[in-house]
C-alpha positions in Angstrom: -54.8 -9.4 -39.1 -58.2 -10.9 -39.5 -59.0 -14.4 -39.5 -61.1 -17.1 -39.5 -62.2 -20.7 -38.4 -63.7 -22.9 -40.9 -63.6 -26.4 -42.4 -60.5 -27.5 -39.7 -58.8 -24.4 -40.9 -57.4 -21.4 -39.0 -57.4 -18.8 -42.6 -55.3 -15.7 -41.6 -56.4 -12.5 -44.5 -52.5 -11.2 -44.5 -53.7 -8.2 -46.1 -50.4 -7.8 -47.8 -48.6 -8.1 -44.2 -45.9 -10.3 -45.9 -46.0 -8.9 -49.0 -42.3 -9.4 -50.2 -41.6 -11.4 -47.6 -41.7 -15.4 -47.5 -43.3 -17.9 -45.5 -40.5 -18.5 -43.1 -41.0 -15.0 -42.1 -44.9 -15.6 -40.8 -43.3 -18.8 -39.2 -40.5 -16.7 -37.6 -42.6 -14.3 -36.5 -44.8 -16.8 -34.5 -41.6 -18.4 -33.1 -41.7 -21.7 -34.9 -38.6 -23.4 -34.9 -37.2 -25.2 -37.7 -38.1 -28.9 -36.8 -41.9 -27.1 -36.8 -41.2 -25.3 -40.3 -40.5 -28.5 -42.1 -42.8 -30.5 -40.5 -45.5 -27.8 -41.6 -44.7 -28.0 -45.0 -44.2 -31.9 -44.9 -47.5 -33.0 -43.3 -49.3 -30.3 -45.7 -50.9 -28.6 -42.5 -49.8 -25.0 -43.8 -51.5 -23.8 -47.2 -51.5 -20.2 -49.0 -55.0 -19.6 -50.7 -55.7 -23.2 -50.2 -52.7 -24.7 -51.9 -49.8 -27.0 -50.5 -46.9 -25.4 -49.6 -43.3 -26.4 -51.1 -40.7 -23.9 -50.8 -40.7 -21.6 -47.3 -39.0 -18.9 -49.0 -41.8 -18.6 -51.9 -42.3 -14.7 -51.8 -45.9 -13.7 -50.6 -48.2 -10.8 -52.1 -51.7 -11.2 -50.8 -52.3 -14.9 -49.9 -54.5 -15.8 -47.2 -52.1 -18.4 -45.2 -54.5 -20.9 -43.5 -53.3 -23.4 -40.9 -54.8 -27.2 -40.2 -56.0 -27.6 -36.8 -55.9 -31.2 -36.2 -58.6 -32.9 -34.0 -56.3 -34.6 -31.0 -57.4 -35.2 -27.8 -56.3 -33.5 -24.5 -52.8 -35.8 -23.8 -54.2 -36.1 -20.3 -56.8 -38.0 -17.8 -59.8 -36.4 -17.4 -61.0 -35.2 -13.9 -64.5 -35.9 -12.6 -65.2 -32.1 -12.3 -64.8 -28.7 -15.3 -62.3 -26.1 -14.6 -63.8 -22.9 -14.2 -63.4 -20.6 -17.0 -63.5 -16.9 -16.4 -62.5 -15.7 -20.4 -61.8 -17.9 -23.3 -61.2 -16.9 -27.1 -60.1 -18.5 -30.3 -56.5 -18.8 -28.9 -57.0 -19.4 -25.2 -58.7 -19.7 -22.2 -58.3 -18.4 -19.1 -59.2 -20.3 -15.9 -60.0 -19.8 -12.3 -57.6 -22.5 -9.6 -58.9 -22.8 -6.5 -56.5 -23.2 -3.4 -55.3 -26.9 -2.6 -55.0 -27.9 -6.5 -51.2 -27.8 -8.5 -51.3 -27.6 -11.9 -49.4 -30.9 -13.0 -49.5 -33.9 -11.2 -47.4 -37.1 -12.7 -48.2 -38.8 -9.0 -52.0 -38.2 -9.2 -52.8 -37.4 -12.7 -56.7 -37.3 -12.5 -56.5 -34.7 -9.6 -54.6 -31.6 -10.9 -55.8 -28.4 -12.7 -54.7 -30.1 -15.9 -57.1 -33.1 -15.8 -59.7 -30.7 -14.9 -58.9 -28.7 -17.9 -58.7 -31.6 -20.1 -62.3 -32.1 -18.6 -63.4 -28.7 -19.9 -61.6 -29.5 -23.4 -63.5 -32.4 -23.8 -67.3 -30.5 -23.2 -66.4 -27.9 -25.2 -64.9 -29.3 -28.4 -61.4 -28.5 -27.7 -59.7 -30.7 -29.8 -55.9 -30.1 -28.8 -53.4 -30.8 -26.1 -53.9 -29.1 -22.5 -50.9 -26.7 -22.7 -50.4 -24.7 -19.7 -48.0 -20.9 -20.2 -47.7 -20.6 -16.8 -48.1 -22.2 -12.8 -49.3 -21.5 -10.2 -48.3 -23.0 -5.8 -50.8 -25.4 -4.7 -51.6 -22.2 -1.9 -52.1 -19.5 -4.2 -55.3 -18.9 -6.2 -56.1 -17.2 -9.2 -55.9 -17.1 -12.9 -53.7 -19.8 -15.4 -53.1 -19.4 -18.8 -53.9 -22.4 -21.2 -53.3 -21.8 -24.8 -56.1 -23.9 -27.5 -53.9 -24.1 -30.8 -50.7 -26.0 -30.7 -49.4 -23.3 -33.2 -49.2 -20.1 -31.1 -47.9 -21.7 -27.8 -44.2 -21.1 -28.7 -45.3 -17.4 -29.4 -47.2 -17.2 -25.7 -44.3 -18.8 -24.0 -42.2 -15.9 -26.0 -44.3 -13.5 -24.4 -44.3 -14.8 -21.2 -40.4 -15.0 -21.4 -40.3 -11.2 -22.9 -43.1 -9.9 -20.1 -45.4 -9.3 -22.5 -47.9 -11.1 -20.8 -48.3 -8.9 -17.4 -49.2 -11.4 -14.7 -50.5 -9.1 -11.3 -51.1 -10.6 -7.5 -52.7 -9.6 -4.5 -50.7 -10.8 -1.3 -51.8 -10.5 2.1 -48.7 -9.6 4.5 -49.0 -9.4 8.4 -46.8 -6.3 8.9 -47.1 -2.3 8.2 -45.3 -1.5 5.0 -43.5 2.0 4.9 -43.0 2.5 0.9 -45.8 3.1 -1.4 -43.6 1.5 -4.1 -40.7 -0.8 -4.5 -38.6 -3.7 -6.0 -37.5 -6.6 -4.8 -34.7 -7.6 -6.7 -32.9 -10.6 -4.5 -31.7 -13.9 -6.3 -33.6 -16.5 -5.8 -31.8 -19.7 -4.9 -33.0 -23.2 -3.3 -32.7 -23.5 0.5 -30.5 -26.8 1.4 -31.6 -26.9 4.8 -35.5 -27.1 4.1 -37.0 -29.6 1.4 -39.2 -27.7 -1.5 -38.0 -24.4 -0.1 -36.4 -21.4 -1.8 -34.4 -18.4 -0.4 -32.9 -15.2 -1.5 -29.2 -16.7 -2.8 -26.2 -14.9 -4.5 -25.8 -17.6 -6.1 -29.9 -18.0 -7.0 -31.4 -17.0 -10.3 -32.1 -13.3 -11.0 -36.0 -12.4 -10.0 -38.1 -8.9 -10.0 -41.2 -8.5 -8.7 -42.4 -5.0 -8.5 -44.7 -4.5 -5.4 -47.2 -1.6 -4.5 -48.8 -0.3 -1.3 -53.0 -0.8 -2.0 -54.6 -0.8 1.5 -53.3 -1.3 5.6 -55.7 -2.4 8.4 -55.0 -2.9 11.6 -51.8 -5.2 11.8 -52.3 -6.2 8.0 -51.3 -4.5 4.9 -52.4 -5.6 1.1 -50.3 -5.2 -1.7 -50.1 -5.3 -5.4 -47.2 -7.8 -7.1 -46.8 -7.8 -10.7 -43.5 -10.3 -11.6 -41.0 -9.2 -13.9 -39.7 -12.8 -14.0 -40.8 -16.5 -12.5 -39.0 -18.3 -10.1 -40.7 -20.6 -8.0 -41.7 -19.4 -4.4 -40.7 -15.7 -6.4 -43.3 -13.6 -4.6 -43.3 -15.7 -1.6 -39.7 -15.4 -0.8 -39.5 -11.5 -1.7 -42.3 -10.3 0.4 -40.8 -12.4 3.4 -37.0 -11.6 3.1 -38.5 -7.9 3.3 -40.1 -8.4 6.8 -43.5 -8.6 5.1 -44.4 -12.5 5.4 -47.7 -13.7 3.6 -50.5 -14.6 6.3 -50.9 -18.3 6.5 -48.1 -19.4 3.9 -46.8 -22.5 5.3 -43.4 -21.6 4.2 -42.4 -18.4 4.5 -45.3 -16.4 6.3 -47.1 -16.4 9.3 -50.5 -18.0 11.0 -53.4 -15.8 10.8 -56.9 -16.8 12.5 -58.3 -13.4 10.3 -57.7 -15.1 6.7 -59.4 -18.5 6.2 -55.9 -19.6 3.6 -53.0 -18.2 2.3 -52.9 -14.8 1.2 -51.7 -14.6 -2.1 -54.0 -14.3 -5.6 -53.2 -14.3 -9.0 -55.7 -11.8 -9.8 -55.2 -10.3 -13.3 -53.7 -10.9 -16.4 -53.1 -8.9 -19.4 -51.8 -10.3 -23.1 -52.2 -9.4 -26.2 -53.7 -11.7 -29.0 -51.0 -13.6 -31.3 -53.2 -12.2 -34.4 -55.5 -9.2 -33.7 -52.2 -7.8 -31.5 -55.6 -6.9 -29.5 -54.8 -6.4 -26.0 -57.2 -8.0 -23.1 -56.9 -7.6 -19.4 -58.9 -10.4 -17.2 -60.0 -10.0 -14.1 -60.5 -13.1 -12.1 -63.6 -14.0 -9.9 -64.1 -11.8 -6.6 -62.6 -13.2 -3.5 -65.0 -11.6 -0.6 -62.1 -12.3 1.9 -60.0 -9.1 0.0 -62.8 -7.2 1.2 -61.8 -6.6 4.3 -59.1 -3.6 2.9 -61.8 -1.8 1.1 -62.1 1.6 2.3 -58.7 1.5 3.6 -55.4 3.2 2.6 
């Protein structure tokens, strides 16, 4: 569907998408639950061809439904310093986290990924609650996912959930790995015997991460990790429990003078958009350090 932004409205041209359909359908569709429905229709901040809304099972034929974005601030404290954006559309943006920084702080609010987010919201006329889809370990870099319109979180957390939103890492292991491809398929469980660690558990939580051979050198081997579901520590714990530790991971991997930090990037993500169904794939910024597998196989 095509859309557009004007006036403090988001006007979606249904083309006859919902024709015979109703309201709640749309609404369905984009994973609002009911609380969010009724509140819709009750604060006037859903309209079809302009109008007020009374009755979510009104049948549709061509109305252009247009939702009110309301001007709110970012819900958090703003840090001294941007995030660093690397892609960033109607919907969302897309930002780089450098190593040493967690996403969500309560303890130190003004020194997180979110406050610097909220600083970037601010600069650039964001006007909307920093909402995260996704973390990432203090140790690993890469890419997070923010969503920009309150409306179409629930439907990005629906696609994260479904894996519809492909999240791929590079990890650095110390070790030669034998298989081109594989799965790691071990439950993932807390360890009791070592604070903020994780373990593979039958009694854990189910967790996939599909991993592919890219490149060995010398006692080193880089591979490709795209995570079928997101436990904590997920691709952390798999590579190790395989024999294939992550240089320099404080918890699970081994020390390597070679790699300056730990080896693990969050280095692409692909998603569709909630409207367009458009599909992007983001590449993060180069890491020069990952240079030292090109050429290699």
């Amino acid at each position: 569907m095509k859309f557009e932004m004007k006036d403090g409205l988001l006007i979606i041209h249904t083309a006859g998408r919902y024709r015979d359909k109703c309201l709640e359908d749309f609404l369905n569709e984009y994973c609002q639950p009911s609380r969010n429905q009724n509140q819709l229709i009750q604060n006037r901040e859903i309209l079809l061809n302009g109008s007020e809304v009374t009755d979510l099972h009104q049948k549709l034929k061509d109305e252009d439904i247009s939702l009110v974005l309301k001007d709110e601030g970012p819900g958090w404290p703003l840090a001294d310093e941007s995030c660093r954006v690397v892609y960033e559309d109607a919907f969302c943006y897309i930002v780089h986290k450098e190593i040493g920084y967690i996403i969500h702080d309560s303890e130190d609010p003004e020194h997180c990924l979110m406050a610097m987010a909220a600083r970037y919201q601010q600069e650039h006329g964001i006007r909307c609650p920093v909402r995260p889809i996704h973390r990432l370990d203090r140790d690993t870099q890469g890419l997070v996912f923010f969503s920009k319109i309150p409306f179409f979180q629930p439907w990005f957390d629906k696609q994260l959930e479904e894996k519809k939103i492909r999240r791929h890492y590079l990890a650095i292991v110390k070790g030669r790995c034998t298989q081109d491809k594989f799965t790691c398929t071990g439950k993932i469980g807390r360890d009791r015997h070592r604070s903020g660690a994780y373990r593979i558990s039958d009694t854990g939580k189910e967790a996939r991460t599909k991993v592919e051979k890219i490149a060995q050198r010398g006692p080193y081997t880089l591979l490709g990790c795209t995570l079928e579901t997101g436990r904590t520590h997920q691709i952390r714990v798999h590579l190790s429990s395989m024999g294939l530790p992550i240089v320099n991971d404080p918890l699970y991997g081994v020390q390597s003078k070679d790699f300056p930090f730990m080896g693990l990037w969050a280095d692409e993500i692909e998603f569709r958009s909630p409207l367009t169904n458009k599909k992007h794939k983001i590449h993060d910024i180069p890491i020069k350090e990952y240079d030292y597998f090109k050429g290699e196989k």
